[in-house]
Structure formats: structure tokens, C-alpha cells
C-alpha positions in Angstrom: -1.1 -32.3 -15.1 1.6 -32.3 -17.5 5.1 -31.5 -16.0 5.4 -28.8 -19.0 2.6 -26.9 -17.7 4.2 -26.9 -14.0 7.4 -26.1 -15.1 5.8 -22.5 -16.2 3.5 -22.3 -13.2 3.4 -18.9 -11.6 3.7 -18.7 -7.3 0.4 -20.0 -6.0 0.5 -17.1 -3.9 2.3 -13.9 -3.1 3.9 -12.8 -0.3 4.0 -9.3 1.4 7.3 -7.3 2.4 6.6 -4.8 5.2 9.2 -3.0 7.8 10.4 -4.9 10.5 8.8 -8.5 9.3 9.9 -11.6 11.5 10.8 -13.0 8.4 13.4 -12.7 5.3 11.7 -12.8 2.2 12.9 -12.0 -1.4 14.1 -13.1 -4.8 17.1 -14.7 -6.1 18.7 -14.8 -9.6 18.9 -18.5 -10.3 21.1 -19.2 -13.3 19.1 -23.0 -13.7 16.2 -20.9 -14.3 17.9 -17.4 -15.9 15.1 -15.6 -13.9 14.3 -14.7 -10.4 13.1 -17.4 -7.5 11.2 -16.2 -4.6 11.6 -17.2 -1.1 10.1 -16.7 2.2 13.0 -17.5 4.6 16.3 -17.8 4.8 15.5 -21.8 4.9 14.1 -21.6 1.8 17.3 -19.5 0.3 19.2 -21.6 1.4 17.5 -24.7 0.0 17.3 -22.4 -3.4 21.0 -22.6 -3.5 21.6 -25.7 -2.9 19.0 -26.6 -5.6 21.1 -24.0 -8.4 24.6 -26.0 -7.4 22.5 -29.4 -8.3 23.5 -30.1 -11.1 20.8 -32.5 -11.8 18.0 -30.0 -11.1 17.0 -28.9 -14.6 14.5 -26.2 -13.2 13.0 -25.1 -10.3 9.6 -23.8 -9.4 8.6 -22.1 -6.8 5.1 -22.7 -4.4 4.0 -24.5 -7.8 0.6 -25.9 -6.2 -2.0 -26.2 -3.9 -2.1 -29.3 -2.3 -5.8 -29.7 -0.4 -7.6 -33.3 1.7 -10.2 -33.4 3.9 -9.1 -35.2 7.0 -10.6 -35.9 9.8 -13.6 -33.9 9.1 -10.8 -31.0 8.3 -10.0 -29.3 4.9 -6.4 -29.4 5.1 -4.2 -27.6 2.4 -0.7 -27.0 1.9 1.6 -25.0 -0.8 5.0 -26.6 -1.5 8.0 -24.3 -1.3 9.5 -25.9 -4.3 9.5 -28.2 -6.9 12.5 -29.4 -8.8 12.5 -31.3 -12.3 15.5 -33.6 -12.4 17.0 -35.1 -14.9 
């Protein structure tokens, strides 16, 4: 897949907000990307920001794939939270 195509990827997936969640989820104003970034976790925000103070990151895009194997007789799949284009 070309890296242009990635960089305009939209979130794999969605997440929910609902009253009293476990977690803090929500979207940031990045000023790499001049748009919102969402994140699941306060992890994840705070991996967002160190990513915007980069300033090697060019852009950042998040859950941009699904990553899927089989592995030990076991579809396994995983969504990244992030990918950052460097340069």
C-alpha cells in the first residue's frame, strides 16, 4: 500500500463514549495534522503529544490498519494505535 493512501486513512474503527466508562477517550487538535486525533486512553494522549512536539513526525494517523495472522491454529488481529510518517 502506498504510504499516500495511509496517510489519509480514516480510524479502522470507532469507539463509543458512554457515562461512567473505565476509560478516557476523545480527540485532540494536533497542529502536525491541523485536524483532530482520536485516542482511547490517556496512554495514547499522552503518546499523541509527544508525537505533535516531534518534530520529525510529519503526520500522524490514527488506528490506520488492521493487522490479522493465523497462529497457532488462531486468527489473531490487531489495530495499531498510531502510525507516524517521519521524515
Amino acid at each position: 500500500m502506498a504510504p499516500a493512501l495511509l496517510q489519509t486513512a480514516h480510524p479502522w474503527r470507532t469507539f463509543r463514549w458512554y457515562r461512567d466508562q473505565k476509560h478516557y477517550s476523545g480527540t485532540y487538535w494536533s497542529p502536525t495534522m491541523r485536524d483532530h486525533v482520536i485516542y482511547e486512553s490517556r496512554l495514547e494522549l499522552s503518546r499523541l503529544l509527544f508525537a505533535d512536539f516531534d518534530p520529525s513526525v510529519r503526520a500522524i494517523v490514527a488506528q490506520p490498519f488492521l493487522l490479522q495472522t493465523v497462529l497457532e491454529a488462531r486468527v489473531r488481529r490487531h489495530i495499531p494505535d498510531y502510525l507516524l510518517f517521519t521524515g
